[in-house]
PyMOL Python script that loads the backbone (N, CA, C, O; Angstrom):
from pymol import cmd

cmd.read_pdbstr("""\
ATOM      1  N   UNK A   1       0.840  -1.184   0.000  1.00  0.00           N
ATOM      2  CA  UNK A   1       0.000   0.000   0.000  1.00  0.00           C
ATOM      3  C   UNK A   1       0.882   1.243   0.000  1.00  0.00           C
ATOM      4  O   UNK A   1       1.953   1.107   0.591  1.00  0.00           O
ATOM      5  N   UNK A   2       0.650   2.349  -0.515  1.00  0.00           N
ATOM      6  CA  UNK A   2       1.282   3.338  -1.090  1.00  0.00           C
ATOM      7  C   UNK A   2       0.961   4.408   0.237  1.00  0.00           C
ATOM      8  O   UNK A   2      -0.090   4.391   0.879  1.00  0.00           O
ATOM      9  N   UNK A   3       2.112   5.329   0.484  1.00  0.00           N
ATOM     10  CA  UNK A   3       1.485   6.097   2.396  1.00  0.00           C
ATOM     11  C   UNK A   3       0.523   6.425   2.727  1.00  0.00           C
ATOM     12  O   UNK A   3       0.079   5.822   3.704  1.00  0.00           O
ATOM     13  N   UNK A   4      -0.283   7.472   2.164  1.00  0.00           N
ATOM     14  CA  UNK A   4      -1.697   7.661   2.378  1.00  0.00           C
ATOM     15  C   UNK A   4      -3.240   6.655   2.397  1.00  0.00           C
ATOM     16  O   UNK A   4      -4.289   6.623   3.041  1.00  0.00           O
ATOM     17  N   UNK A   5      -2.713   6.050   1.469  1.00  0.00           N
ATOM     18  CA  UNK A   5      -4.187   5.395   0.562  1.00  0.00           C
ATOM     19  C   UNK A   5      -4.813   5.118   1.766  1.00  0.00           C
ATOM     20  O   UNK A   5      -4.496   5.233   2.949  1.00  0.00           O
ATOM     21  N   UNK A   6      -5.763   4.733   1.174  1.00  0.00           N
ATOM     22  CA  UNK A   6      -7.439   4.838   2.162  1.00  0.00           C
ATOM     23  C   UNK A   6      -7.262   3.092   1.822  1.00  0.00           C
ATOM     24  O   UNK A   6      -6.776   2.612   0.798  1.00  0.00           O
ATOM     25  N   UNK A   7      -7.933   2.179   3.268  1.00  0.00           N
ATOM     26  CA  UNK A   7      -8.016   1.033   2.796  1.00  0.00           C
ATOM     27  C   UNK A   7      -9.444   0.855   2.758  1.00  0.00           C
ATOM     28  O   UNK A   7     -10.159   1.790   3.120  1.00  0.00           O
ATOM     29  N   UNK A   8      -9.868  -0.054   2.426  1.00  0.00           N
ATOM     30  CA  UNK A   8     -11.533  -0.404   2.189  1.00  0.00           C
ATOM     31  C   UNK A   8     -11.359  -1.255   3.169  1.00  0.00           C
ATOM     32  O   UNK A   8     -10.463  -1.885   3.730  1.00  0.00           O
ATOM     33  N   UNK A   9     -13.338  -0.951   3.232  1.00  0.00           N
ATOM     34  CA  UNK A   9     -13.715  -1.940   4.288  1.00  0.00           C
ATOM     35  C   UNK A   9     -14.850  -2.270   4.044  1.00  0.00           C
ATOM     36  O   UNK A   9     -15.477  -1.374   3.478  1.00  0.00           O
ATOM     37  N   UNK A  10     -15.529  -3.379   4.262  1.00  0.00           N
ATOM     38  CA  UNK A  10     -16.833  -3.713   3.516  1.00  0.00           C
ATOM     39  C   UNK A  10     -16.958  -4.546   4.867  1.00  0.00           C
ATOM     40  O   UNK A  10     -16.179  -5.349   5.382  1.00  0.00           O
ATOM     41  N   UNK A  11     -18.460  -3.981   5.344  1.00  0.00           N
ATOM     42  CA  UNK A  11     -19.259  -4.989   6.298  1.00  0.00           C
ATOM     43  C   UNK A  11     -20.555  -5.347   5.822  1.00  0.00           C
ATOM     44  O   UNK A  11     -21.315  -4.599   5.206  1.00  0.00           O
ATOM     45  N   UNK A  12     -20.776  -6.597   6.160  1.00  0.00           N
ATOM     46  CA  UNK A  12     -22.036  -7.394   5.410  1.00  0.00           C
ATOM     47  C   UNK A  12     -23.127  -7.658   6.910  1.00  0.00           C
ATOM     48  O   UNK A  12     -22.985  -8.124   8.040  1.00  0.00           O
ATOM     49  N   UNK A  13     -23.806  -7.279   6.407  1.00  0.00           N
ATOM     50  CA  UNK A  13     -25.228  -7.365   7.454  1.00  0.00           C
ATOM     51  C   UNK A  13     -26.102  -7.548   7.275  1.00  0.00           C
ATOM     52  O   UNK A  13     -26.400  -6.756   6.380  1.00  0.00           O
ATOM     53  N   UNK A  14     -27.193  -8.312   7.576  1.00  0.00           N
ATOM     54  CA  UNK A  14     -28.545  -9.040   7.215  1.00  0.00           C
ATOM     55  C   UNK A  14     -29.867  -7.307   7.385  1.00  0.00           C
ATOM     56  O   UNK A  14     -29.959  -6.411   8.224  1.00  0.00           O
ATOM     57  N   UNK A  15     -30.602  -7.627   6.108  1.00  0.00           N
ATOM     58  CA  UNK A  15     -31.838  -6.929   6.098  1.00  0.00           C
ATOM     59  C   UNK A  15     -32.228  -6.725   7.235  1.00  0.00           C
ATOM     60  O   UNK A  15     -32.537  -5.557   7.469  1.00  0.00           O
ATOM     61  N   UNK A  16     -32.354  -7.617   8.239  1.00  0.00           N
ATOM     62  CA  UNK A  16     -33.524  -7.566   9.246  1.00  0.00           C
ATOM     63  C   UNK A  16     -32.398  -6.711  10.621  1.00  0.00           C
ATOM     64  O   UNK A  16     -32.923  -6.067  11.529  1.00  0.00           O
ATOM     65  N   UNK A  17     -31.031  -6.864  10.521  1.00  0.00           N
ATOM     66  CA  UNK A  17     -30.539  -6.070  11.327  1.00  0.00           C
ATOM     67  C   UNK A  17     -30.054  -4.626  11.006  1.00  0.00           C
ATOM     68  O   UNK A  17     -29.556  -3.909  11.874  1.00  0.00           O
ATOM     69  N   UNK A  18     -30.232  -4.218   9.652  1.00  0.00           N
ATOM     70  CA  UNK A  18     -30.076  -3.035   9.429  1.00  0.00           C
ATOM     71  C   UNK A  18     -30.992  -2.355   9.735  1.00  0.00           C
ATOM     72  O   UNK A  18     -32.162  -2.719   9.613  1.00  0.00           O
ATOM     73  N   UNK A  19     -30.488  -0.808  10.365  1.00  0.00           N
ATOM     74  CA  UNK A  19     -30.481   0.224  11.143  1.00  0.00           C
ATOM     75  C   UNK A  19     -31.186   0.843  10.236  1.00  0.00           C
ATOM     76  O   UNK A  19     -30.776   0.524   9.120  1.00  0.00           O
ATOM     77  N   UNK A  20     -32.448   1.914  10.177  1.00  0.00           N
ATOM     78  CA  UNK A  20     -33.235   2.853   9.868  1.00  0.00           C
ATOM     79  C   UNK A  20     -32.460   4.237   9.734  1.00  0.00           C
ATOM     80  O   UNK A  20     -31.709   4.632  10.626  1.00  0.00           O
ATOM     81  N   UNK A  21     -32.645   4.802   8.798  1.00  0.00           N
ATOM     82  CA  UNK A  21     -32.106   6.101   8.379  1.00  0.00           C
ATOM     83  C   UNK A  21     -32.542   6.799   9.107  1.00  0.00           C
ATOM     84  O   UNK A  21     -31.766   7.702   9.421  1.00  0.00           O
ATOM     85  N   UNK A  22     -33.889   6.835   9.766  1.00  0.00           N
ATOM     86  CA  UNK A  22     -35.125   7.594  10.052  1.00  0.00           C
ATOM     87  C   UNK A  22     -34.004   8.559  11.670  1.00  0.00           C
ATOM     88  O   UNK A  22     -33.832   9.747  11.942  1.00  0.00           O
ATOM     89  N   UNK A  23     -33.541   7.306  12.299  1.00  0.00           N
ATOM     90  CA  UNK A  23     -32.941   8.053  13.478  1.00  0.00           C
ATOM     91  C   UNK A  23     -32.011   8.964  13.099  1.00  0.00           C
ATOM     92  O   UNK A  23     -31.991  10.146  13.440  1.00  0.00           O
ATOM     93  N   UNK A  24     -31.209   8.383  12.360  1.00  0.00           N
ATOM     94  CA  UNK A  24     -29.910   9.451  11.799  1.00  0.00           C
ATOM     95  C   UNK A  24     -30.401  11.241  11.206  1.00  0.00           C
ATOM     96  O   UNK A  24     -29.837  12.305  11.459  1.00  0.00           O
ATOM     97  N   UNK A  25     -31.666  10.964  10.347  1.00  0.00           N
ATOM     98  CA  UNK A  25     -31.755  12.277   9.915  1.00  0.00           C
ATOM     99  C   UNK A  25     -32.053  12.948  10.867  1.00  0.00           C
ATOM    100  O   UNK A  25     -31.469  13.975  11.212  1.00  0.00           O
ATOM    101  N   UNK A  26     -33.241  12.317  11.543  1.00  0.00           N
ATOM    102  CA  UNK A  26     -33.953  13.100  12.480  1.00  0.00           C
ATOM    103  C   UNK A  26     -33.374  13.359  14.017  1.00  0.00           C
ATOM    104  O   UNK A  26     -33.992  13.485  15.074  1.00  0.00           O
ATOM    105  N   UNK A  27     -31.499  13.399  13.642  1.00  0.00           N
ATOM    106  CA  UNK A  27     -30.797  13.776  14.610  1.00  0.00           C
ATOM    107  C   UNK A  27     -30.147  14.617  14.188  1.00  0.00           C
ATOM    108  O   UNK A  27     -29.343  15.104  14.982  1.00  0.00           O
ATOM    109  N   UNK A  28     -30.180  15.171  12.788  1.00  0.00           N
ATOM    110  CA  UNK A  28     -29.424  16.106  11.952  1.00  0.00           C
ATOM    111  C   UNK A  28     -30.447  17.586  11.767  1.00  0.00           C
ATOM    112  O   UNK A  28     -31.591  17.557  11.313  1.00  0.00           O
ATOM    113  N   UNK A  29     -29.804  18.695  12.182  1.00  0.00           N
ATOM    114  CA  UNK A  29     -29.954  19.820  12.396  1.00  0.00           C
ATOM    115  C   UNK A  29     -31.037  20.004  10.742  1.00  0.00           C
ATOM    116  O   UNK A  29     -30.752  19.658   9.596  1.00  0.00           O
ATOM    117  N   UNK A  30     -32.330  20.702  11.303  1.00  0.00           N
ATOM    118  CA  UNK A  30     -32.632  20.920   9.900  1.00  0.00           C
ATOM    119  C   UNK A  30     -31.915  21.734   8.555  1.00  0.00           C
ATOM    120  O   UNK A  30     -32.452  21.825   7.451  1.00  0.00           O
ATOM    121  N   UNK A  31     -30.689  22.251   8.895  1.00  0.00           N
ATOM    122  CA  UNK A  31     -30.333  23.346   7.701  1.00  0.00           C
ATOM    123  C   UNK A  31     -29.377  21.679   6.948  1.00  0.00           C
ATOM    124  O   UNK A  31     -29.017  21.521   5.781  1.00  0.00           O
ATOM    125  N   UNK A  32     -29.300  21.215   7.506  1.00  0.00           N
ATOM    126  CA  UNK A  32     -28.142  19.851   7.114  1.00  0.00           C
ATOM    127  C   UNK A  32     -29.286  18.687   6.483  1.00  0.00           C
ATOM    128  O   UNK A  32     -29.090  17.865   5.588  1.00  0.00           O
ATOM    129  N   UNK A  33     -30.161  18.859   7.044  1.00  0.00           N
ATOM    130  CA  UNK A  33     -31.174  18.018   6.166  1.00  0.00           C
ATOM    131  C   UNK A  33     -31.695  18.524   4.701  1.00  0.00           C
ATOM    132  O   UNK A  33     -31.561  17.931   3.631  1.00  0.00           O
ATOM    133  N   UNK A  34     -32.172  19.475   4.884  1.00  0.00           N
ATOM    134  CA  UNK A  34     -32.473  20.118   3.526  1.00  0.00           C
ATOM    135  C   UNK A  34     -31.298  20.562   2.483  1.00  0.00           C
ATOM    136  O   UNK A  34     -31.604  20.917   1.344  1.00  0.00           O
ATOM    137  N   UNK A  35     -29.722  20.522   2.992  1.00  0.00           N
ATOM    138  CA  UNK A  35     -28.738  20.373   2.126  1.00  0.00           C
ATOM    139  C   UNK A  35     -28.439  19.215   1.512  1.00  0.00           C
ATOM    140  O   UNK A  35     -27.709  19.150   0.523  1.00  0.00           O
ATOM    141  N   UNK A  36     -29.042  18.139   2.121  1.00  0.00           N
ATOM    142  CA  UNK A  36     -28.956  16.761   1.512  1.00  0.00           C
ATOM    143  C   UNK A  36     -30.111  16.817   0.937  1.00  0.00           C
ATOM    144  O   UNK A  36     -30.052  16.104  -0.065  1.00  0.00           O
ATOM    145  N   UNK A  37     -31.168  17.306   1.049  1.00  0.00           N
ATOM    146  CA  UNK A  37     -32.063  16.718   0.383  1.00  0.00           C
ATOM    147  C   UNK A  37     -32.170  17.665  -0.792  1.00  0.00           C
ATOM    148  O   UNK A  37     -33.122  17.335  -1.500  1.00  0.00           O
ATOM    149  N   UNK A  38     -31.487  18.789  -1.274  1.00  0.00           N
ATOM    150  CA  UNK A  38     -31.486  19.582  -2.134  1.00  0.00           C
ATOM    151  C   UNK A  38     -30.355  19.006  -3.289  1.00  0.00           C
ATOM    152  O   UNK A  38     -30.591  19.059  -4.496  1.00  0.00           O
ATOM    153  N   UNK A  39     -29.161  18.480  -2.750  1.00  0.00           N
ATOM    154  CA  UNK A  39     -27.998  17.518  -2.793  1.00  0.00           C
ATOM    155  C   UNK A  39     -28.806  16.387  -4.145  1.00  0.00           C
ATOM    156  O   UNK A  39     -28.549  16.302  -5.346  1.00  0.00           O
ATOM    157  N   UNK A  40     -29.926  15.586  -3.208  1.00  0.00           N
ATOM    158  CA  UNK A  40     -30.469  14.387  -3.905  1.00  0.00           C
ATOM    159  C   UNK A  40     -31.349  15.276  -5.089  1.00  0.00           C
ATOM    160  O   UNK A  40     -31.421  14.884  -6.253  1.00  0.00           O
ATOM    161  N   UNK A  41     -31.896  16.325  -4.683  1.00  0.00           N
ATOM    162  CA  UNK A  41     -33.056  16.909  -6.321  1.00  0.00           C
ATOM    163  C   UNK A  41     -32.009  17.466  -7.311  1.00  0.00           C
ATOM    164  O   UNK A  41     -32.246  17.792  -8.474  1.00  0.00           O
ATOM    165  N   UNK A  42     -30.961  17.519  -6.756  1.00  0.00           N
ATOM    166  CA  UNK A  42     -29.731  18.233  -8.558  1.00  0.00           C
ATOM    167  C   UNK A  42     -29.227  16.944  -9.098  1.00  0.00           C
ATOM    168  O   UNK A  42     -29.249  16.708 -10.306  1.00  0.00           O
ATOM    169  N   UNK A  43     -28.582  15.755  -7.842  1.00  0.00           N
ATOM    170  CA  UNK A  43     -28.658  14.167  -8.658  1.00  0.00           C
ATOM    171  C   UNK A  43     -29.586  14.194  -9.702  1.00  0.00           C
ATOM    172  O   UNK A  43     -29.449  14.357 -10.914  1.00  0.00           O
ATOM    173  N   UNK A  44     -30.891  13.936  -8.747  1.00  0.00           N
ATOM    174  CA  UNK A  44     -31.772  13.525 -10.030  1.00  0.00           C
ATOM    175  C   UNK A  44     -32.260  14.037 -11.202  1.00  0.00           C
ATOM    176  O   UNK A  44     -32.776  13.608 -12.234  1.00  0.00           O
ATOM    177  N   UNK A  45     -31.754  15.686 -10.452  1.00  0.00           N
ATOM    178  CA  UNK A  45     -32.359  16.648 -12.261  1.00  0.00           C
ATOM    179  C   UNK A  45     -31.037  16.416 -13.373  1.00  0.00           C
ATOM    180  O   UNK A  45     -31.017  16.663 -14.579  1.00  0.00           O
ATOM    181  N   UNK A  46     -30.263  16.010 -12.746  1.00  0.00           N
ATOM    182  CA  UNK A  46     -28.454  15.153 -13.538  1.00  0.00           C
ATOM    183  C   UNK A  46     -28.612  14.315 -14.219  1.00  0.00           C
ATOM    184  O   UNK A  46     -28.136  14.316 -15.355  1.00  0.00           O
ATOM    185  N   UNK A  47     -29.303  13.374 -13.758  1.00  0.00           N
ATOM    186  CA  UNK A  47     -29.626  12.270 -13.732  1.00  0.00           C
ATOM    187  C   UNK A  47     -30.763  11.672 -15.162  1.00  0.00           C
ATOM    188  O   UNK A  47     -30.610  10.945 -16.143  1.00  0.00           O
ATOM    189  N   UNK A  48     -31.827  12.420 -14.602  1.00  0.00           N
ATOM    190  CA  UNK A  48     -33.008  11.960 -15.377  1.00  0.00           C
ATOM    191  C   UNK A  48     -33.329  13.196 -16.372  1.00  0.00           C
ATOM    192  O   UNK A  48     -34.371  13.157 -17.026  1.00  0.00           O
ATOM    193  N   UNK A  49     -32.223  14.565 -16.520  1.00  0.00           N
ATOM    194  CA  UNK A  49     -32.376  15.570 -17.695  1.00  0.00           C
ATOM    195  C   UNK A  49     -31.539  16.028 -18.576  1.00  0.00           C
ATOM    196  O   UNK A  49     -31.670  16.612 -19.651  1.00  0.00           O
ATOM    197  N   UNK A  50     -30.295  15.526 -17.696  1.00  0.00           N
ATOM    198  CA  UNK A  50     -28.611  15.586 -18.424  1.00  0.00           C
ATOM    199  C   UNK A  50     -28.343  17.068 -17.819  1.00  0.00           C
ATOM    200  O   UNK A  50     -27.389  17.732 -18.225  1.00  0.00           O
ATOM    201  N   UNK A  51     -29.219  17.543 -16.844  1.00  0.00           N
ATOM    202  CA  UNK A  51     -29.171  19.600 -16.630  1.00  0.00           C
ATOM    203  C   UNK A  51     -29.607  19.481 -15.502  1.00  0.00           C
ATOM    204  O   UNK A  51     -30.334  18.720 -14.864  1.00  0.00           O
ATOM    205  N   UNK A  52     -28.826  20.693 -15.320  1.00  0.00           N
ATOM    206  CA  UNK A  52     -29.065  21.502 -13.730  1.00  0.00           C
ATOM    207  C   UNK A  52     -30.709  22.071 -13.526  1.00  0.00           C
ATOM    208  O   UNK A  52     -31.093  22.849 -14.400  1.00  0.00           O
ATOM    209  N   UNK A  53     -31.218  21.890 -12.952  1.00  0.00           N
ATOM    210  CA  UNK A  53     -32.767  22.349 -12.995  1.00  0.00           C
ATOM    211  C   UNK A  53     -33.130  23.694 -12.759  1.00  0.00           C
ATOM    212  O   UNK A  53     -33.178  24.211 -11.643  1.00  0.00           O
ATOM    213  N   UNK A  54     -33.502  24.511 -14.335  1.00  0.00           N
ATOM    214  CA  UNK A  54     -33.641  25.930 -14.100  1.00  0.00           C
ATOM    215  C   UNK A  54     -35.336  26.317 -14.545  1.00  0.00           C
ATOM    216  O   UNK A  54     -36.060  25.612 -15.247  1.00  0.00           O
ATOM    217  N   UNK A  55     -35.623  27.373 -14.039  1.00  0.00           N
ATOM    218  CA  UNK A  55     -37.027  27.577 -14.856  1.00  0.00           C
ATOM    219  C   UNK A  55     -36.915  27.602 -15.981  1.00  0.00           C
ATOM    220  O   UNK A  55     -35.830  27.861 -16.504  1.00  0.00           O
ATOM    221  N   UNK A  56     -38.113  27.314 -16.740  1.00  0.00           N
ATOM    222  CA  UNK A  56     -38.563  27.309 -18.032  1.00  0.00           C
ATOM    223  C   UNK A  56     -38.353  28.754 -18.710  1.00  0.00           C
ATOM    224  O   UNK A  56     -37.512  29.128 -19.527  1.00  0.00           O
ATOM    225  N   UNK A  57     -39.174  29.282 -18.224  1.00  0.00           N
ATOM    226  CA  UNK A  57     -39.320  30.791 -18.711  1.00  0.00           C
ATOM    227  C   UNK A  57     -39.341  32.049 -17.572  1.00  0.00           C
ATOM    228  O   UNK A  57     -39.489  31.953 -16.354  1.00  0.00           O
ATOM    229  N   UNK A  58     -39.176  33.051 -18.255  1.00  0.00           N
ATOM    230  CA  UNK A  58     -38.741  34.276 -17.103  1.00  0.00           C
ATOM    231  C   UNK A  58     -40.237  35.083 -17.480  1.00  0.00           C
ATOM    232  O   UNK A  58     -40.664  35.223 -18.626  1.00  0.00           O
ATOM    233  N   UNK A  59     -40.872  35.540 -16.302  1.00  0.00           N
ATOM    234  CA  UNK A  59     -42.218  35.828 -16.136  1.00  0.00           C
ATOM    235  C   UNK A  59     -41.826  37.355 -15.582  1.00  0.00           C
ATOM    236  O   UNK A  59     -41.041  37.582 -14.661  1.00  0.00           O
ATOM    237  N   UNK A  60     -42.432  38.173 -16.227  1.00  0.00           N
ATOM    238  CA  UNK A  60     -42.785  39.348 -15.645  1.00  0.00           C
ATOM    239  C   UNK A  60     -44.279  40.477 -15.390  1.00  0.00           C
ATOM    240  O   UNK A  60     -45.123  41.007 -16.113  1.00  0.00           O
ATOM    241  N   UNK A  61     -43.946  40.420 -13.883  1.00  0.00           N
ATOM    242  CA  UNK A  61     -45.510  40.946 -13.553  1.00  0.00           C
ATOM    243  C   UNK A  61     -45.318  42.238 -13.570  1.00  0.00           C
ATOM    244  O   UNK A  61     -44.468  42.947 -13.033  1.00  0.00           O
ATOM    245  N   UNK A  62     -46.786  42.606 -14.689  1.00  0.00           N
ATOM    246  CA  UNK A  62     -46.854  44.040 -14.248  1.00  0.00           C
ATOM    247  C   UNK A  62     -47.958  44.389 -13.926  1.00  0.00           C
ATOM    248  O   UNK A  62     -48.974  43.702 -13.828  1.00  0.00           O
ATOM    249  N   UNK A  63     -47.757  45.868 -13.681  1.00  0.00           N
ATOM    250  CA  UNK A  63     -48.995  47.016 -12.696  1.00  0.00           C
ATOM    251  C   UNK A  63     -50.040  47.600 -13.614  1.00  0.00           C
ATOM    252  O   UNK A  63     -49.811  48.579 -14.325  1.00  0.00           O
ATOM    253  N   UNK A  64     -51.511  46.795 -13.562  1.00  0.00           N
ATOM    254  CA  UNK A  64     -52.430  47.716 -14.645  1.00  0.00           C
ATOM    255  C   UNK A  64     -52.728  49.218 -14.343  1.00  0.00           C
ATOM    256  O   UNK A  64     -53.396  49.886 -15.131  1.00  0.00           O
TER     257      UNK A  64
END
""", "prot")
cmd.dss("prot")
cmd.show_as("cartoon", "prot")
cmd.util.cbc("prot")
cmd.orient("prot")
């Protein structure tokens, strides 16, 4: 192994003993939740549009 490198580690664990996400988020400060979950909607606009997700069109309101 070369000085730094990172070694891997892989642990294997049965369905029925894996741990729920549910505690982890809902121990994470809301500004840290909604950075992940803003995190996962640019994946998927990556993902499923080949693009960053922008509006369609630019709307301007005016005063009758």
């Amino acid at each position: 192994m070369k000085g730094n490198a990172i070694q891997k580690v892989v642990r294997k664990i049965a369905v029925r003993d894996q741990k729920s996400d549910f505690a982890y988020w809902q121990s994470q400060p809301p500004a840290t939740r909604l950075a992940a979950l803003e995190e996962t909607r640019r994946e998927y606009h990556r993902w499923r549009y080949g693009a960053e997700p922008r509006f369609q069109r630019v709307f301007t309101v005016t005063k009758r």
